[in-house]
VODREN-975328 format. One record per residue (C-alpha): residue number from 1; residue in three letters; x, y, z. Coordinates in pm, 1 decimal, always signed. Each point is the difference from the previous one (the first is absolute). Layout:
BEGIN
   pos   code          X          Y          Z
   NUM    ALA          X          Y          Z
...
This chain:
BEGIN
   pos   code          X          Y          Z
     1    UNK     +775.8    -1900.9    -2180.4
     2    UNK      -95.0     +349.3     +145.8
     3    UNK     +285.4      -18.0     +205.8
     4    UNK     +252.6      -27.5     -206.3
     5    UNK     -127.8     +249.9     -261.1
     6    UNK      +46.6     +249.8     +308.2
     7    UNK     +323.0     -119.2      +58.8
     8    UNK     +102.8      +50.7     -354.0
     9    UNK     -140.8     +301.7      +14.2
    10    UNK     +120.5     +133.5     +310.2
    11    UNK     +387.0     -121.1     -134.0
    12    UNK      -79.2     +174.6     -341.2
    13    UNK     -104.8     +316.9     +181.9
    14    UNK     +308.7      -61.3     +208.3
    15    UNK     +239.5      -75.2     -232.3
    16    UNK     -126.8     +163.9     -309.2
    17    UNK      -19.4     +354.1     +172.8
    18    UNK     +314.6      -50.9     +189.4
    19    UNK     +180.5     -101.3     -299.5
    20    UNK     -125.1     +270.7     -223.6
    21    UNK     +163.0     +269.8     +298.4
    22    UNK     +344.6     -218.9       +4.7
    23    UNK      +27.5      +90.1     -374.0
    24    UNK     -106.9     +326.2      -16.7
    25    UNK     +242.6      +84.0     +326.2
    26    UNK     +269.4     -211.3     -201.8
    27    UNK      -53.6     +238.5     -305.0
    28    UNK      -46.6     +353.8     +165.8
    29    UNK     +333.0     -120.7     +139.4
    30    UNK     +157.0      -75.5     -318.5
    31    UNK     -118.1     +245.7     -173.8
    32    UNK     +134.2     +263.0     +242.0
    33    UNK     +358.3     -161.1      -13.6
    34    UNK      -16.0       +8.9     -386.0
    35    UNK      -87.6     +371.8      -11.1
    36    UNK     +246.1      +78.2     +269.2
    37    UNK     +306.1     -169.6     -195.7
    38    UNK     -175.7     +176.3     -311.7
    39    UNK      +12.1     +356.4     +153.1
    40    UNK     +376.1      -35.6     +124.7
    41    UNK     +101.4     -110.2     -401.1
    42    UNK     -182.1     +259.1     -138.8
    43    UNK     +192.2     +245.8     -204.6
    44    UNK     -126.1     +345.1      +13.0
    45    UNK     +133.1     +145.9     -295.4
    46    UNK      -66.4     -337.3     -197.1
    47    UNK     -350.3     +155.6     -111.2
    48    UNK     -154.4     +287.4     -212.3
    49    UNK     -272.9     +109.0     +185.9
    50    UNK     -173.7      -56.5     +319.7
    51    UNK     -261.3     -192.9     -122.4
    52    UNK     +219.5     -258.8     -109.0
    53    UNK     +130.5      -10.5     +349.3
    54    UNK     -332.0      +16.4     +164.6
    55    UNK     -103.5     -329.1     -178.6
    56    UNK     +339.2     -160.2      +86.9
    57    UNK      -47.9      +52.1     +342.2
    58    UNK     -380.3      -45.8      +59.1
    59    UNK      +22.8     -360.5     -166.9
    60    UNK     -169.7     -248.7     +300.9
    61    UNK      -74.2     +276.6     +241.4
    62    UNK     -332.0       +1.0      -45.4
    63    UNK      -36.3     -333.8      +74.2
    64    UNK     +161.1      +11.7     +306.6
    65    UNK     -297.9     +249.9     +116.0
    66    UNK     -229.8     -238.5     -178.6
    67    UNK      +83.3     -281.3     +240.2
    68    UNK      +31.1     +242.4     +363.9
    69    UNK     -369.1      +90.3     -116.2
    70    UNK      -90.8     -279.5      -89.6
    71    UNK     +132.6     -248.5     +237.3
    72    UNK     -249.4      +90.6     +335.3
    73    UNK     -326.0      -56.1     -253.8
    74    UNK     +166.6     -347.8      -66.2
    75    UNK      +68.0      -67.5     +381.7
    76    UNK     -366.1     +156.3      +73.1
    77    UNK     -101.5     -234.9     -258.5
    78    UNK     +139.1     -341.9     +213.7
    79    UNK      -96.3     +137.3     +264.8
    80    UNK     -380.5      +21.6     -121.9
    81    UNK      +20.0     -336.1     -152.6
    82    UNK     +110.6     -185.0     +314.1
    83    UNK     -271.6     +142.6     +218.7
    84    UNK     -244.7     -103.7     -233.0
    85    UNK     +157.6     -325.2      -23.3
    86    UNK      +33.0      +28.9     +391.8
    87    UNK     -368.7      +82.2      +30.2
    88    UNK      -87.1     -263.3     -234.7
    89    UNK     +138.3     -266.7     +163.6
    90    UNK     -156.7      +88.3     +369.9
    91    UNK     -351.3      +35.4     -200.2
    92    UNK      +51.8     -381.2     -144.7
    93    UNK     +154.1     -126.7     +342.7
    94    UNK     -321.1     +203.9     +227.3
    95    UNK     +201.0      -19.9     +287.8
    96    UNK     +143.3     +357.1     +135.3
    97    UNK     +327.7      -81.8      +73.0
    98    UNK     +225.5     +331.6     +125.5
    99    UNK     +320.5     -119.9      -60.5
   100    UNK      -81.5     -119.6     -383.0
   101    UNK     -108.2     +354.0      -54.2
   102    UNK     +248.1     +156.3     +136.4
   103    UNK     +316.5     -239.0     -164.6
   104    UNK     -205.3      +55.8     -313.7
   105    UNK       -8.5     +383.9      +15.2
   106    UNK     +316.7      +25.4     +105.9
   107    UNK     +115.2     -224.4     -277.9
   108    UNK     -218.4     +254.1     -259.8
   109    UNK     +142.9     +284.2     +125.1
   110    UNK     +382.7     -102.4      -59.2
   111    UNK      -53.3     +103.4     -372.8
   112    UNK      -65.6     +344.3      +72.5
   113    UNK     +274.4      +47.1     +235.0
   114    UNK     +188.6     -166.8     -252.9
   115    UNK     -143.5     +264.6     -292.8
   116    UNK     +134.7     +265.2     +214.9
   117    UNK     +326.6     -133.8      +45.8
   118    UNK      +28.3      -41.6     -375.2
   119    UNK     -140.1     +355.1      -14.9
   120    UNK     +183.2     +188.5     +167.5
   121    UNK     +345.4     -100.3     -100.3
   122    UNK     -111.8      +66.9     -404.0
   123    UNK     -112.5     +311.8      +76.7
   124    UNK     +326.8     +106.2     +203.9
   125    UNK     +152.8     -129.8     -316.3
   126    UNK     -217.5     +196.8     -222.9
   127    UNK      +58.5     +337.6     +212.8
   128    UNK     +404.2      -69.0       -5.0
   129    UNK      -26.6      -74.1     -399.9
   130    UNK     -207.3     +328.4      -54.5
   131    UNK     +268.3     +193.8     +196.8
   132    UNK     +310.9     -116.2     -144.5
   133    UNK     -191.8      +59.0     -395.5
   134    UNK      -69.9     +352.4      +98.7
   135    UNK     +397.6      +41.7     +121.3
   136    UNK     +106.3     -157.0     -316.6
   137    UNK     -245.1     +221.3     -188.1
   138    UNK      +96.1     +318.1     +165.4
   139    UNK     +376.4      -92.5      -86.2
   140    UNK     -105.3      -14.6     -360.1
   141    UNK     -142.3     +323.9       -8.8
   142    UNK     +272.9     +207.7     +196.7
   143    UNK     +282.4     -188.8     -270.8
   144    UNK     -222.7     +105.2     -286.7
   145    UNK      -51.4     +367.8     +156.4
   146    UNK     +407.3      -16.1      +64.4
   147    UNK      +57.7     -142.8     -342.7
   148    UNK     -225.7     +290.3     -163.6
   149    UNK     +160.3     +297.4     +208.7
């Protein structure tokens, strides 16, 4: 019995953390094509006031930071939970065994290289969507100073 709850729990740790930073790198990616093909059809001189434009072009940016800040705590978090699982299971067995410790670390610490590779990408993403807004928005405002003089 207590080996299989650590085996389910070593798979949910496994899976569940793993599969939470698949979908949030599937996402920050989406989300970054979305605002890129969003940027290239926006029309300048389609809006009133800069405001307008600012909330047109900051829709899902912020959640692309949201996930590169949030994506090492989530590998940190697997990473935790499978050395306490790792630990857990060596306390049950009370053998020392060296190479179940180290396949289990090295198992737990796979989600926070994995955080970082989510990480890192989003915020790339996040850096390139802030630049291209502030372009866009500094367009806007030389056509309106143009359109006033």
């Amino acid at each position: 019995m207590e080996n299989s709850w650590l085996g389910m729990a070593h798979s949910a740790v496994d899976y569940g953390i793993i599969g939470v930073l698949v979908m949030m790198s599937i996402v920050s990616l989406w989300l970054f094509i979305e605002r890129l093909m969003a940027y290239r059809a926006i029309r300048i001189e389609d809006y009133k006031s800069k405001e307008e434009l600012e909330l047109d072009l900051g829709d899902n940016v912020s959640t692309i930071a949201t996930i590169g800040s949030n994506a090492p705590y989530v590998g940190l978090l697997g990473t935790v939970l499978g050395i306490m699982i790792t630990f857990y299971s060596l306390g049950d067995v009370g053998a020392v065994d060296p190479k179940k410790i180290m396949t289990g670390l090295a198992l737990a610490l796979k989600a926070t290289a994995l955080g970082l590779v989510v990480a890192i990408p989003s915020i790339v993403f996040y850096n390139i969507l802030l630049r291209k807004m502030e372009r866009i928005l500094a367009t806007w405002d030389i056509n309106a100073h143009n359109n006033r003089g």
